[in-house]
C-alpha positions, -999 to 999 in steps of 0.1 A, spaced: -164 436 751 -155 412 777 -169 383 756 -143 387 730 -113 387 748 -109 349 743 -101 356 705 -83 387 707 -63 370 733 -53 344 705 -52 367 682 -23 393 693 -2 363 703 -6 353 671 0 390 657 29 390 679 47 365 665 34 377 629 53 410 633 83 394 647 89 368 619 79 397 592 107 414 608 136 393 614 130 373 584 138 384 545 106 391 521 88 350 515 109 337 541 82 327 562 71 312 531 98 286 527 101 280 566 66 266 562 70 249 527 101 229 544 73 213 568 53 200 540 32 170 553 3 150 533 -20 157 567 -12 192 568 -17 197 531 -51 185 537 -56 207 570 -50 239 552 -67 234 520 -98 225 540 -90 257 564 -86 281 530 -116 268 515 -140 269 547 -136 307 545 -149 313 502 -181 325 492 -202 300 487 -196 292 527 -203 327 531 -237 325 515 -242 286 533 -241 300 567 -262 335 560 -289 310 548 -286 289 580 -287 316 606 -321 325 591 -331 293 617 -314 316 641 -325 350 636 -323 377 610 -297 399 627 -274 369 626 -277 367 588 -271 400 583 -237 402 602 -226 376 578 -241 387 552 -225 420 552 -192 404 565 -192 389 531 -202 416 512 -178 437 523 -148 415 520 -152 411 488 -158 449 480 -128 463 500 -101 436 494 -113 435 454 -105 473 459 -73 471 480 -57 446 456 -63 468 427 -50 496 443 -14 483 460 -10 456 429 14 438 445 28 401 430 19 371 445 46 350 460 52 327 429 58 359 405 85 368 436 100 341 437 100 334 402 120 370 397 146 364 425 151 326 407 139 304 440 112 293 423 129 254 421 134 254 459 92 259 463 73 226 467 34 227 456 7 204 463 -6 190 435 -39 197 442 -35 232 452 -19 250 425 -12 290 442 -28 323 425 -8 340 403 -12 379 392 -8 411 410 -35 405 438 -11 395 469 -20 426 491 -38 420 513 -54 386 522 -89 380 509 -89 346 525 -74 361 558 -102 390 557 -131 367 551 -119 343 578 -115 370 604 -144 388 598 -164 356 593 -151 340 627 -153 370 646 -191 373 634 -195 341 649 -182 345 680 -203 377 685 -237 358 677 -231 328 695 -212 344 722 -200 314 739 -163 311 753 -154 277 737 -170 294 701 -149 323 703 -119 304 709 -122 280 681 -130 304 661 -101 330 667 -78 295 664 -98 285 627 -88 323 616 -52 325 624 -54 288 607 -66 304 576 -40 332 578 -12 307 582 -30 284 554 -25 315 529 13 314 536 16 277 537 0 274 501 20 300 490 -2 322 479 4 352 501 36 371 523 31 374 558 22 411 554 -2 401 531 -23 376 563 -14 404 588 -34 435 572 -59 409 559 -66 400 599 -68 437 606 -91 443 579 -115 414 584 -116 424 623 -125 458 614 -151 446 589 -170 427 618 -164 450 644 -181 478 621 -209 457 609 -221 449 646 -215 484 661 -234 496 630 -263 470 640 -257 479 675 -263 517 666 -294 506 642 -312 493 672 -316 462 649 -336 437 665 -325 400 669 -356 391 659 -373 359 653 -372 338 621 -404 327 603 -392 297 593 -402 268 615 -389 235 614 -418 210 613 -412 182 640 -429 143 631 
């Protein structure tokens, strides 16, 4: 679809580089890069990019697009849905430790600085990226229902920024962001060619906003 190329074109750069530092770089290297350019704004830019992408914004903007239309809703609807069905499931199934459990076992856990008001997830739930699956499939829903090039763009740039926020907070490996992104653009892409095959009507919403 031509009116998507905006964010996929953001999106393999950024996949690009993704696969190139996984591979040239040892396991939670990409980890410290980033915690060595620690800064109180960026702190702030990534919590704020990490939380924009949780469930009750999920549940926020499903509500809203019922101004919009019903087919709206349900494409973020079922984006949410099933992000937190298949990642709930992946993460059970591969098990793997999160990056302070890593580092913790390799003893580098002194040279990893934390912000204070962002303590990281601890447990065997690294793999993949719930955040980075919600933020993909949730931007690329966007971008298909508002279908406007300056949308699509900022919201292919607000997921990678929640991908890199997950590494940045250390609360996820590289790989961990990478299949997350693969999975959240599968999860949109399925949910609208589903809708798409459904016939499902944009239709109209019944609620009216009363004007003075």
């Amino acid at each position: 679809m031509k009116k998507l190329v905006p964010f996929f074109a953001v999106y393999f750069l950024a996949m690009i580089i993704g696969v190139i530092a996984m591979i040239y770089t040892e396991k939670g290297g990409v980890i410290m890069l980033l915690n060595g350019q620690r800064t109180p704004l960026l702190d702030q830019v990534f919590i704020f990019l990490s939380v924009a992408v949780e469930v009750p914004v999920f549940i926020g903007l499903a509500f809203l697009f019922l101004f919009k239309n019903y087919r709206a809703t349900l494409q973020i609807g079922a984006a949410g849905v099933l992000t937190l069905i298949s990642t709930t499931i992946l993460k059970a199934l591969f098990a793997h430790p999160r990056p302070m459990q890593y580092f913790q076992e390799i003893d580098k856990i002194d040279l990893i600085q934390l912000i204070p008001t962002s303590q990281p997830y601890l447990g065997l739930t690294s793999f993949p990226s719930g955040h980075t699956t919600a933020a993909f499939a949730m931007m690329l829903s966007m971008a298909l229902i508002f279908d406007r090039k300056w949308i699509t763009i900022l919201c292919a740039f607000m997921a990678v920024g929640t991908a890199v926020s997950r590494i940045y907070l250390v609360n996820h490996f590289i790989e961990d962001v990478l299949a997350g992104s693969l999975l959240g653009i599968g999860l949109a892409l399925l949910i609208h060619g589903s809708l798409e095959y459904l016939k499902v009507p944009a239709w109209k919403s019944i609620i009216k906003i009363k004007r003075a």
